[in-house]
N, CA and C atoms as an extended XYZ file, in Angstrom:
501
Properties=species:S:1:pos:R:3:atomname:S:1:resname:S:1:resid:I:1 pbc="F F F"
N       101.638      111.539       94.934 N   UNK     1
C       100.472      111.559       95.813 CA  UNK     1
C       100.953      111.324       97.251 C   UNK     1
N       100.361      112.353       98.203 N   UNK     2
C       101.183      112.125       99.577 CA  UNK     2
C       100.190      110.739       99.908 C   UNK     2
N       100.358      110.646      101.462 N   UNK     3
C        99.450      109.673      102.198 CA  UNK     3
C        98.469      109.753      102.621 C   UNK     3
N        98.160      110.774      102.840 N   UNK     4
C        96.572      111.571      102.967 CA  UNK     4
C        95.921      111.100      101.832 C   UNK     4
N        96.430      111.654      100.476 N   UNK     5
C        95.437      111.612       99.507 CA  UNK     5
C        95.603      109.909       99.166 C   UNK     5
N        96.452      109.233       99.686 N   UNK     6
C        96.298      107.863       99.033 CA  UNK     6
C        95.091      106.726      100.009 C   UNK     6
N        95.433      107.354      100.897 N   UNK     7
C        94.514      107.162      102.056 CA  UNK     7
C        92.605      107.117      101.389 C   UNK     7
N        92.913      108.232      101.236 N   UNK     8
C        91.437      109.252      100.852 CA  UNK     8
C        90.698      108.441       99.758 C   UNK     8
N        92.212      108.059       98.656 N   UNK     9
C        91.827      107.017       97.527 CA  UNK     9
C        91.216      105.619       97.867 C   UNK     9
N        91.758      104.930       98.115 N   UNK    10
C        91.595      103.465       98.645 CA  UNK    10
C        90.191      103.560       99.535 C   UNK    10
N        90.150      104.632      100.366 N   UNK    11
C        88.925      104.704      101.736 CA  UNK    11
C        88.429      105.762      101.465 C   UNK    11
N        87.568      106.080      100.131 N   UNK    12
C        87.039      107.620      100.487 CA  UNK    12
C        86.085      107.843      101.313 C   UNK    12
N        84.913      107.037      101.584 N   UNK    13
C        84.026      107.161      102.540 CA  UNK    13
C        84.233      107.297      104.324 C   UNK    13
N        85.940      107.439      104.727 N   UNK    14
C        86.207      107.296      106.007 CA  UNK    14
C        86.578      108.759      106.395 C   UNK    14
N        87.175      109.582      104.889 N   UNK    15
C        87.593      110.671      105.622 CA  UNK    15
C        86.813      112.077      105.778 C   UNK    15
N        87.063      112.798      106.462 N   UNK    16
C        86.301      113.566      106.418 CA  UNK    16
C        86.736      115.382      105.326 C   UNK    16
N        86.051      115.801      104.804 N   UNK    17
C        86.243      117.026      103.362 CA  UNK    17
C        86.161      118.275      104.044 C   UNK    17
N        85.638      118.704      105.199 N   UNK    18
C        85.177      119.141      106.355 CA  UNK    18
C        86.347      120.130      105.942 C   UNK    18
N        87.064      121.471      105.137 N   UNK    19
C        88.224      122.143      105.741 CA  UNK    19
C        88.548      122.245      106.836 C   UNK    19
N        88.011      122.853      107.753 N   UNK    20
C        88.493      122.805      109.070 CA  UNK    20
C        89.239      121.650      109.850 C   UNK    20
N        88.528      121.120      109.352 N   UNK    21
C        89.282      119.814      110.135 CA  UNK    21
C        90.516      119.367      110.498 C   UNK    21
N        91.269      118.994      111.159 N   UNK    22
C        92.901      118.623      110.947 CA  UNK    22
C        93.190      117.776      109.672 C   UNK    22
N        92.555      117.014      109.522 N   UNK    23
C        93.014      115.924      108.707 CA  UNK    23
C        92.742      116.489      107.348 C   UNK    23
N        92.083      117.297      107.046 N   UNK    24
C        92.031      118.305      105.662 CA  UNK    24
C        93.273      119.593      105.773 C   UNK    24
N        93.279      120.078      106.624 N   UNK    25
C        94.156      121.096      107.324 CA  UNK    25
C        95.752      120.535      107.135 C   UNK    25
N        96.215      119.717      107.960 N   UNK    26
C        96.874      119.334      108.466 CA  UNK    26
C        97.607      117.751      108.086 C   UNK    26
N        96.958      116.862      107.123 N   UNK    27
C        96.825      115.512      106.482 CA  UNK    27
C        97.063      114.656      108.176 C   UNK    27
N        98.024      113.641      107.831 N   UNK    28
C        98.444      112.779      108.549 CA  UNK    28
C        99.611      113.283      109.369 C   UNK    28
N        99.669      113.412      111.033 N   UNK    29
C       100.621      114.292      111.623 CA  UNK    29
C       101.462      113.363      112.225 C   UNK    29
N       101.990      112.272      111.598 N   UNK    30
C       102.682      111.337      112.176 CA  UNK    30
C       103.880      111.154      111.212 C   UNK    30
N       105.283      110.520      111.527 N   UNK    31
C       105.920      110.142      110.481 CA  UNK    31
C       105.225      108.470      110.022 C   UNK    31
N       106.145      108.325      108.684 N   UNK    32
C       105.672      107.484      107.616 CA  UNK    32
C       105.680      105.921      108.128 C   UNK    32
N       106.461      106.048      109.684 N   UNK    33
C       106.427      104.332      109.921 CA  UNK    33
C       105.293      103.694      110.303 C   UNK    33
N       104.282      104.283      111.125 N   UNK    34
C       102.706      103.856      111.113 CA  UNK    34
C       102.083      104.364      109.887 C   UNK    34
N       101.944      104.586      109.138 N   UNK    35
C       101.441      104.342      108.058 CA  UNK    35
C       100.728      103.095      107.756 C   UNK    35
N       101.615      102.212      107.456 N   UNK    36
C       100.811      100.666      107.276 CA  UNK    36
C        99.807      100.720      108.343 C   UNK    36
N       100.283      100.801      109.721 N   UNK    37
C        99.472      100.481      111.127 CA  UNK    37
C        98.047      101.106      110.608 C   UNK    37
N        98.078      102.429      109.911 N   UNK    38
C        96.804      102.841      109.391 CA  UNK    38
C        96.404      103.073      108.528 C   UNK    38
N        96.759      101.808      107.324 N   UNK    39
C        96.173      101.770      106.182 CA  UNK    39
C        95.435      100.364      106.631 C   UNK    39
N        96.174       99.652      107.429 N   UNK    40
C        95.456       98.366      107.900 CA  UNK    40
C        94.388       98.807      108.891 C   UNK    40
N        94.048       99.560      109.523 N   UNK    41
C        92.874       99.867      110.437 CA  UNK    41
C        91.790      100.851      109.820 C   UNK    41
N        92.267      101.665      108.624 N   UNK    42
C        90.781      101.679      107.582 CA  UNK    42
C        91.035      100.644      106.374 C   UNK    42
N        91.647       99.908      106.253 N   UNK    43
C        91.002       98.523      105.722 CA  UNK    43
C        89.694       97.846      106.112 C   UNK    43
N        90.689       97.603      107.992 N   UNK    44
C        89.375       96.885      108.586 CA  UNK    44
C        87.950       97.946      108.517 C   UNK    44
N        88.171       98.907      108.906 N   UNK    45
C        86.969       99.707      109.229 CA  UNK    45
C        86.000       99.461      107.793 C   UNK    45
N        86.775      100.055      106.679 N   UNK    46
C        86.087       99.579      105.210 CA  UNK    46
C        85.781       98.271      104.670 C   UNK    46
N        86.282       97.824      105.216 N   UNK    47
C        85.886       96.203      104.666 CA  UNK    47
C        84.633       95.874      104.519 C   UNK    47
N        83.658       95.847      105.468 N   UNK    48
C        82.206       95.391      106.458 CA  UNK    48
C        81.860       96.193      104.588 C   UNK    48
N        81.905       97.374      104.442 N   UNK    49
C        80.550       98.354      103.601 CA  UNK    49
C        81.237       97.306      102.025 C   UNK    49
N        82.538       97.256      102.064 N   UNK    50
C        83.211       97.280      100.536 CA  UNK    50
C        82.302       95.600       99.879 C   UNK    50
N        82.653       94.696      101.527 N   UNK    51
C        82.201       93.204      100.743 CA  UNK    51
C        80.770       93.352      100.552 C   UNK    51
N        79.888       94.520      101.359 N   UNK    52
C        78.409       94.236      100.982 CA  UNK    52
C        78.429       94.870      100.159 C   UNK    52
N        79.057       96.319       99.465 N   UNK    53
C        78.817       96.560       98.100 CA  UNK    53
C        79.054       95.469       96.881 C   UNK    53
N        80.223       94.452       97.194 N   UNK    54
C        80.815       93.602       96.173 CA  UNK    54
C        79.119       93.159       95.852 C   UNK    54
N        78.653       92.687       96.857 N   UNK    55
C        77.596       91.539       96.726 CA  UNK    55
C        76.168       92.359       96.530 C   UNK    55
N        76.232       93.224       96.721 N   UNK    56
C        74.863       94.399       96.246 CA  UNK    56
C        75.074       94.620       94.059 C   UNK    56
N        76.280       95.165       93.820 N   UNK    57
C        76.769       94.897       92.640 CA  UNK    57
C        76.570       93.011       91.913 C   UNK    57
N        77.296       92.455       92.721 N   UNK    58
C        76.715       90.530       92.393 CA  UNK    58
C        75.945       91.015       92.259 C   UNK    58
N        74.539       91.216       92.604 N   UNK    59
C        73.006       90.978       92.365 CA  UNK    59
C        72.165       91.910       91.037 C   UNK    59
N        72.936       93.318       91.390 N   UNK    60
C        72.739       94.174       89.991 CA  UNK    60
C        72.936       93.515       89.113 C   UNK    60
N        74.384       92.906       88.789 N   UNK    61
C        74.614       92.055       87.517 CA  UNK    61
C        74.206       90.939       87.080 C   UNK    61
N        73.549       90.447       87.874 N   UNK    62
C        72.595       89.023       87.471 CA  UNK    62
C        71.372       89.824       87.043 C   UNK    62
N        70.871       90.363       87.663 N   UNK    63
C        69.768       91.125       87.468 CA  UNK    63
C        69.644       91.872       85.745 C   UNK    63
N        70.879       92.587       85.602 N   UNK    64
C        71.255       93.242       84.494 CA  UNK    64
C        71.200       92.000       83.233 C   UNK    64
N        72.533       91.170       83.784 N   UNK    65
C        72.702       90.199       82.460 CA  UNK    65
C        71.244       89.413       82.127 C   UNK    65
N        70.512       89.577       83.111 N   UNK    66
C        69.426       87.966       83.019 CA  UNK    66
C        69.668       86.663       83.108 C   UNK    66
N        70.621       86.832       84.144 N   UNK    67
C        71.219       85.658       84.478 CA  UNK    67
C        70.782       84.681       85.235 C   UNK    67
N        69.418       84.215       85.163 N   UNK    68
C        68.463       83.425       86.214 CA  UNK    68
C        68.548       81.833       85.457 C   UNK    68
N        68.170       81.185       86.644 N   UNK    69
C        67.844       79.828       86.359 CA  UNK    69
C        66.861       78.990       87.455 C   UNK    69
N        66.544       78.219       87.499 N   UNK    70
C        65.696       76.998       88.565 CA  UNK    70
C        65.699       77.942       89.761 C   UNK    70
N        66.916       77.675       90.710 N   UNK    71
C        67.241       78.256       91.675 CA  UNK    71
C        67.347       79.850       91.780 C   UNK    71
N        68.392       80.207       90.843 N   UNK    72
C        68.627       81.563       91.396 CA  UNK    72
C        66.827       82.364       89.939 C   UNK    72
N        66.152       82.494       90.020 N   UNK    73
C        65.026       83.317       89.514 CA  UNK    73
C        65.151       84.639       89.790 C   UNK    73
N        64.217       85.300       89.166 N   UNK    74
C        64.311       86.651       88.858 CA  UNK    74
C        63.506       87.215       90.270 C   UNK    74
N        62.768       86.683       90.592 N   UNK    75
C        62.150       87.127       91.592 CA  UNK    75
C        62.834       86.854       93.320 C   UNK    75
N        63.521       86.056       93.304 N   UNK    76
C        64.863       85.736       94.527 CA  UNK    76
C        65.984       86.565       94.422 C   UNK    76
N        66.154       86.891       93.316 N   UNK    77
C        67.377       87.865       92.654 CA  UNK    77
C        67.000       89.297       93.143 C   UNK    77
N        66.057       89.699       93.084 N   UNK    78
C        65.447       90.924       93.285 CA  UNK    78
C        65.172       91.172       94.872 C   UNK    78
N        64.751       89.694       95.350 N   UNK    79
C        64.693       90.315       96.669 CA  UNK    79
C        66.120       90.149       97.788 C   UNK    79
N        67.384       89.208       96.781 N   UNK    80
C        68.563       89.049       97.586 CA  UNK    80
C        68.912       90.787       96.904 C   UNK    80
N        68.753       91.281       95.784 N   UNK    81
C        69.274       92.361       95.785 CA  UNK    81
C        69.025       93.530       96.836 C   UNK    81
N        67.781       93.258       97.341 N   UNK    82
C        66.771       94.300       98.330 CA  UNK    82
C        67.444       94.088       99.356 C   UNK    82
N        67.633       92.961       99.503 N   UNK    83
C        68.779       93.232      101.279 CA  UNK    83
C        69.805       93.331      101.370 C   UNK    83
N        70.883       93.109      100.149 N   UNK    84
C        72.275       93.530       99.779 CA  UNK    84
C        72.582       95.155       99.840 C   UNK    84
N        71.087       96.077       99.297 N   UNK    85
C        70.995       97.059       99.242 CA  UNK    85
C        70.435       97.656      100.766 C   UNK    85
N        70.152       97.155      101.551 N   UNK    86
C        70.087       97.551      102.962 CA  UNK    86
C        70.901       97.118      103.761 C   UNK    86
N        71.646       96.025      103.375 N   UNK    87
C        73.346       96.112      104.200 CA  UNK    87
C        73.898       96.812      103.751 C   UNK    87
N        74.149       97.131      102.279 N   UNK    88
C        75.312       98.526      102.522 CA  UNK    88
C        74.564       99.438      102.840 C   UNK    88
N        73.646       99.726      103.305 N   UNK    89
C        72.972      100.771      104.236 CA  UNK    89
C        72.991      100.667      105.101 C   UNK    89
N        73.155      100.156      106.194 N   UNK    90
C        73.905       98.940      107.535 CA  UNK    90
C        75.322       99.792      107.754 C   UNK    90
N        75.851       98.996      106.678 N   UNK    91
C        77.286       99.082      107.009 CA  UNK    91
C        77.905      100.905      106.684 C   UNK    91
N        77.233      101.500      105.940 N   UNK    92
C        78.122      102.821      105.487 CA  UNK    92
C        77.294      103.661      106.861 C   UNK    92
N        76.467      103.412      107.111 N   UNK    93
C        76.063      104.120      108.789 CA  UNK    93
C        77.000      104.015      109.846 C   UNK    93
N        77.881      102.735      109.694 N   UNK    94
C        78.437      102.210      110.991 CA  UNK    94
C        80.276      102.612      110.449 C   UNK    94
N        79.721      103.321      109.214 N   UNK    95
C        81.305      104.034      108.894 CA  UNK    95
C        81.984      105.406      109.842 C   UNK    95
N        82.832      104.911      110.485 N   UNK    96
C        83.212      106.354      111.021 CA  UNK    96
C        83.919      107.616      110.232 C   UNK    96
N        84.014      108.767      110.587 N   UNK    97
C        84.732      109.599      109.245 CA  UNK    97
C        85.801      110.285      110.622 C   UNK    97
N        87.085      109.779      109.909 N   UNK    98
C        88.232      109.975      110.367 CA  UNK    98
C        88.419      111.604      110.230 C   UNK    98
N        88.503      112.194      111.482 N   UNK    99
C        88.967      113.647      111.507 CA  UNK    99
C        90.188      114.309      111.580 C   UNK    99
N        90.665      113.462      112.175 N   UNK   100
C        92.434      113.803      113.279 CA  UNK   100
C        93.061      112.329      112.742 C   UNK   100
N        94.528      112.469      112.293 N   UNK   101
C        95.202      111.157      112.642 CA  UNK   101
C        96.715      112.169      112.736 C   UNK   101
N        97.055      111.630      114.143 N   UNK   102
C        98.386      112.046      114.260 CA  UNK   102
C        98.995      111.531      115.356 C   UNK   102
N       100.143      111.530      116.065 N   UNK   103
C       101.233      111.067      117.089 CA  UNK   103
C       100.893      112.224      118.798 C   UNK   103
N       100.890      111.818      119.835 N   UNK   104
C       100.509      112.019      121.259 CA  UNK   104
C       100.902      111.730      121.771 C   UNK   104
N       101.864      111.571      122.657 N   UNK   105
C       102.583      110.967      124.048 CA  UNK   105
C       103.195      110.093      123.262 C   UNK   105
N       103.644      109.811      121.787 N   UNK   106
C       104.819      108.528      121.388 CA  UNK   106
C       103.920      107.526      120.891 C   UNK   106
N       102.274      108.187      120.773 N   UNK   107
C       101.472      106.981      120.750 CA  UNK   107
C       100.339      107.264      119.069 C   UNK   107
N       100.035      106.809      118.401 N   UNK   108
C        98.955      107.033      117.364 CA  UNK   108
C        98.002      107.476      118.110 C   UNK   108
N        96.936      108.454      117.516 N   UNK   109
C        96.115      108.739      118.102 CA  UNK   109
C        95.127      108.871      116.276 C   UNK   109
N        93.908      108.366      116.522 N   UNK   110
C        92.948      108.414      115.531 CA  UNK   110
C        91.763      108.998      115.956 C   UNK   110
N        91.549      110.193      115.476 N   UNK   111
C        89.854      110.872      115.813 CA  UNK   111
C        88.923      110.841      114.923 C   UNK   111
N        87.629      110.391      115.032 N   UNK   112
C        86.854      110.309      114.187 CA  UNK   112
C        85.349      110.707      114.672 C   UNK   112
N        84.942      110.992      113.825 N   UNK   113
C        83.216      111.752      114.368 CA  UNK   113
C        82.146      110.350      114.943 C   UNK   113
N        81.560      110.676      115.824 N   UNK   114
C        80.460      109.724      116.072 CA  UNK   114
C        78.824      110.460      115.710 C   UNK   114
N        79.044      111.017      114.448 N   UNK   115
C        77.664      111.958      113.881 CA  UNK   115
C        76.703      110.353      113.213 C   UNK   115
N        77.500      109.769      112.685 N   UNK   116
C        76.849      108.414      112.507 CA  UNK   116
C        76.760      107.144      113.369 C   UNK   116
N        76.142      106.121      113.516 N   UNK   117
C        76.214      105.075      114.457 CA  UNK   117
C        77.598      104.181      114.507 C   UNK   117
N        77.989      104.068      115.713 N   UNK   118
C        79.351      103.400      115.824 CA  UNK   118
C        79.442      102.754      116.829 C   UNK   118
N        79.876      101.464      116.197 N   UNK   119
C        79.327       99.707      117.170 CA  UNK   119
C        80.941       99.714      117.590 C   UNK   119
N        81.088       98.771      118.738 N   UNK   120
C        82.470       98.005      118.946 CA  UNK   120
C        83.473       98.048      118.150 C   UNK   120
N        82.918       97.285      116.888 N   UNK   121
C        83.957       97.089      116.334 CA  UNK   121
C        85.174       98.022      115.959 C   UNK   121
N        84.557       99.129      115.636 N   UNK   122
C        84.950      100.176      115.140 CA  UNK   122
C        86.088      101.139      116.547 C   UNK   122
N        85.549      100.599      117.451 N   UNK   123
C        86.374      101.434      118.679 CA  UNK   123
C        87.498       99.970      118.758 C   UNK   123
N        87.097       98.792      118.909 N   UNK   124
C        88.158       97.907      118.624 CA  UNK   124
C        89.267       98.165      117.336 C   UNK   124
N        88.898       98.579      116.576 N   UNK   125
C        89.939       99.081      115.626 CA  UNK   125
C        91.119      100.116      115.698 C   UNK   125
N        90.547      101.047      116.447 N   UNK   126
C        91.119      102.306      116.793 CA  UNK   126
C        91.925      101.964      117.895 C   UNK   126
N        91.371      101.075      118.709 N   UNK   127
C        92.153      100.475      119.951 CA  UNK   127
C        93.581       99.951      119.786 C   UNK   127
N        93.002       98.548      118.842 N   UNK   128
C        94.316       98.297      118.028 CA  UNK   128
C        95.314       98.790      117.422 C   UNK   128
N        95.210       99.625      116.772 N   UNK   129
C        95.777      100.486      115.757 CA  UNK   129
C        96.450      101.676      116.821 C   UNK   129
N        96.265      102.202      117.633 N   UNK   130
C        96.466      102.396      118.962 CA  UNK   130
C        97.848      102.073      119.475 C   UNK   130
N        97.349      100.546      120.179 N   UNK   131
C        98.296       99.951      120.962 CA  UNK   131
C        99.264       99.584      119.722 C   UNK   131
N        99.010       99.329      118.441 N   UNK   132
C       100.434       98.757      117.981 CA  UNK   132
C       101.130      100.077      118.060 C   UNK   132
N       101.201      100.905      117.643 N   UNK   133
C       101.882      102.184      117.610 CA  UNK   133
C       102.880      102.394      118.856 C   UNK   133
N       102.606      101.572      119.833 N   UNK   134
C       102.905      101.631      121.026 CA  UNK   134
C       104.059      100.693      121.177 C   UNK   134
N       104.472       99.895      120.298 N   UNK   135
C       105.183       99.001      120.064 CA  UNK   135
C       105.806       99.229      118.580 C   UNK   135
N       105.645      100.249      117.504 N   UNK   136
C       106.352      100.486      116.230 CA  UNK   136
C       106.873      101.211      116.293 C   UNK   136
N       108.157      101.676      115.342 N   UNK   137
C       108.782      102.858      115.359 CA  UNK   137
C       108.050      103.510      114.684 C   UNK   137
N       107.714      104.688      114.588 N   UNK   138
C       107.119      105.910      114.081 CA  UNK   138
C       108.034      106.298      112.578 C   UNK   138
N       109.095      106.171      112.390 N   UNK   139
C       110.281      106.346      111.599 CA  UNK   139
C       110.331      105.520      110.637 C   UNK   139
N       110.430      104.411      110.963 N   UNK   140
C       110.569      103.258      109.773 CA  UNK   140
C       109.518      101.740      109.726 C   UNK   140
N       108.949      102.024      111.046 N   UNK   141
C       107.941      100.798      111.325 CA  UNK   141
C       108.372       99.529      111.324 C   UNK   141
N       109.645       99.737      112.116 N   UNK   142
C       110.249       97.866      112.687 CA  UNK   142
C       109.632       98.341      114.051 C   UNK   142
N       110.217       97.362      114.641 N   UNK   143
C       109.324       96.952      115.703 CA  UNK   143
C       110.354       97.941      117.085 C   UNK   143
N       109.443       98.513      118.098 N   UNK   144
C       110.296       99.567      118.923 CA  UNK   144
C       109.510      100.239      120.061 C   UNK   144
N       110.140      100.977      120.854 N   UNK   145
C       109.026      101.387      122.090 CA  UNK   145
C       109.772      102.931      122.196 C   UNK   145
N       108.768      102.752      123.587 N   UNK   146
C       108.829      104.567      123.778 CA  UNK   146
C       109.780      104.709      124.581 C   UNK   146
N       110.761      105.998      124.252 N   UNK   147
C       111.625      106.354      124.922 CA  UNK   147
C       110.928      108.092      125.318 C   UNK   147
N       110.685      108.190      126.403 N   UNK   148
C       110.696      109.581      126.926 CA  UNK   148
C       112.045      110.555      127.501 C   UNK   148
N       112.526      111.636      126.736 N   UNK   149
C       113.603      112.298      126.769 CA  UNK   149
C       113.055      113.817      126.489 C   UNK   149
N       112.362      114.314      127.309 N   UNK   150
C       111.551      115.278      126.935 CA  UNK   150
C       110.252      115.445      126.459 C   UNK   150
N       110.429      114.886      125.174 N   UNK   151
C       108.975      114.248      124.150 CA  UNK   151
C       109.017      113.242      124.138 C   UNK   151
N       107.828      112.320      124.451 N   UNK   152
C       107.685      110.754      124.628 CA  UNK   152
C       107.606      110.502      122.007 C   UNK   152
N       108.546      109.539      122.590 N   UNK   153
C       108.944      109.161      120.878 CA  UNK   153
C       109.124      107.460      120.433 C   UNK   153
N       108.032      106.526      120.121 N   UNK   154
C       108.500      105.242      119.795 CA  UNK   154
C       109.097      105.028      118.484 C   UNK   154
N       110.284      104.695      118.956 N   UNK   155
C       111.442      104.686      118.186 CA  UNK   155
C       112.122      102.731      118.026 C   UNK   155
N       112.459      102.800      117.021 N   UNK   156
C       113.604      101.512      117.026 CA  UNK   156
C       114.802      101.772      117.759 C   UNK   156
N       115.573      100.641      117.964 N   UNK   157
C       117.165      101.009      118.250 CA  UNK   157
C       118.194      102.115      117.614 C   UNK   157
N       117.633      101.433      116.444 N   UNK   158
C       118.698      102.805      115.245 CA  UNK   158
C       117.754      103.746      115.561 C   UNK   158
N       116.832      104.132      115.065 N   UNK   159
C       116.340      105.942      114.928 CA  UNK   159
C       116.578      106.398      116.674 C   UNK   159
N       116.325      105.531      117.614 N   UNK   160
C       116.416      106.466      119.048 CA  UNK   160
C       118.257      106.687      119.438 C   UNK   160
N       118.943      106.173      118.912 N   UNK   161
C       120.625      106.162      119.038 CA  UNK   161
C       120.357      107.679      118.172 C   UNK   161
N       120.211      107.502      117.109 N   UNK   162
C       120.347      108.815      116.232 CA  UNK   162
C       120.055      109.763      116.478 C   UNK   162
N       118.513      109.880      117.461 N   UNK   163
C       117.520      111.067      118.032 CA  UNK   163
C       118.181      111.270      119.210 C   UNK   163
N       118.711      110.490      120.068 N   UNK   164
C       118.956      110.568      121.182 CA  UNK   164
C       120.202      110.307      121.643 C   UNK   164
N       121.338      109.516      121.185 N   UNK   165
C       122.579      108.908      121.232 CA  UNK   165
C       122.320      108.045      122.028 C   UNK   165
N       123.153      107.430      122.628 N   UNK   166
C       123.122      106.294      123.508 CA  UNK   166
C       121.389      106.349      124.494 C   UNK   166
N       120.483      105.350      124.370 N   UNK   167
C       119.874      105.172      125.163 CA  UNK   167
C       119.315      103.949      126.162 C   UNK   167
């Protein structure tokens, strides 16, 4: 399974099915050392929808088993389920769907549609995920910067000696 599709696995609700698209077209146009950098920034992005599904599911299954008592009742159960079920309606709105992910000036670059609502956080993510790139090698993902020699390339010590010889 390449990284696209493992991507796609873990986060299916981020990417976009769209053929046209690059990221259907084209998968991930970066080498494998940001990778992590962006499995950790649709983590964050997925997180917000995944923990309110956890807890929308909690409530189905009390609901299901008949699992009530004093406190938690059938009728509190039903209505914590009613708003568990309108946060992940909340949160999968405020999901962005990743179009483009690939390398630009030596730098990550992440594109994603704003066809749905998209708060801060979500541009804080991309930001991040961003600037570390700006500081990783692209190659192996130790820690490294940009060397411009034609094509701007953030590289480690070893991969830019190799790409470049002495720099």
């Amino acid at each position: 399974m390449n990284k696209i599709d493992q991507l796609k696995t873990k986060y299916p609700l981020l990417f976009s099915n769209d053929p046209l698209q690059p990221i259907v077209l084209f998968g991930v146009e970066c080498d494998t050392g940001w990778y992590k950098i962006i499995d950790i920034a649709c983590n964050l992005l997925y997180h917000k929808y995944s923990d309110a599904k956890k807890t929308e599911q909690y409530f189905e299954e009390i609901l299901e088993n008949k699992k009530f008592n004093e406190t938690r009742t059938e009728e509190k159960v039903r209505t914590d389920l009613e708003a568990a079920r309108e946060k992940v309606q909340k949160q999968f709105e405020l999901l962005p769907t990743i179009e483009q992910i690939k390398e630009k000036f030596g730098e990550l670059r992440i594109y994603f549609s704003m066809h749905r609502q998209t708060d801060d956080y979500v541009w804080g993510v991309i930001d991040f995920a961003e600037e570390m790139s700006r500081i990783t090698c692209e190659v192996c993902g130790a820690p490294g910067e940009t060397i411009t020699k034609g094509w701007h390339k953030t590289l480690c010590e070893q991969h830019a000696k190799e790409r470049y010889g002495n720099v």
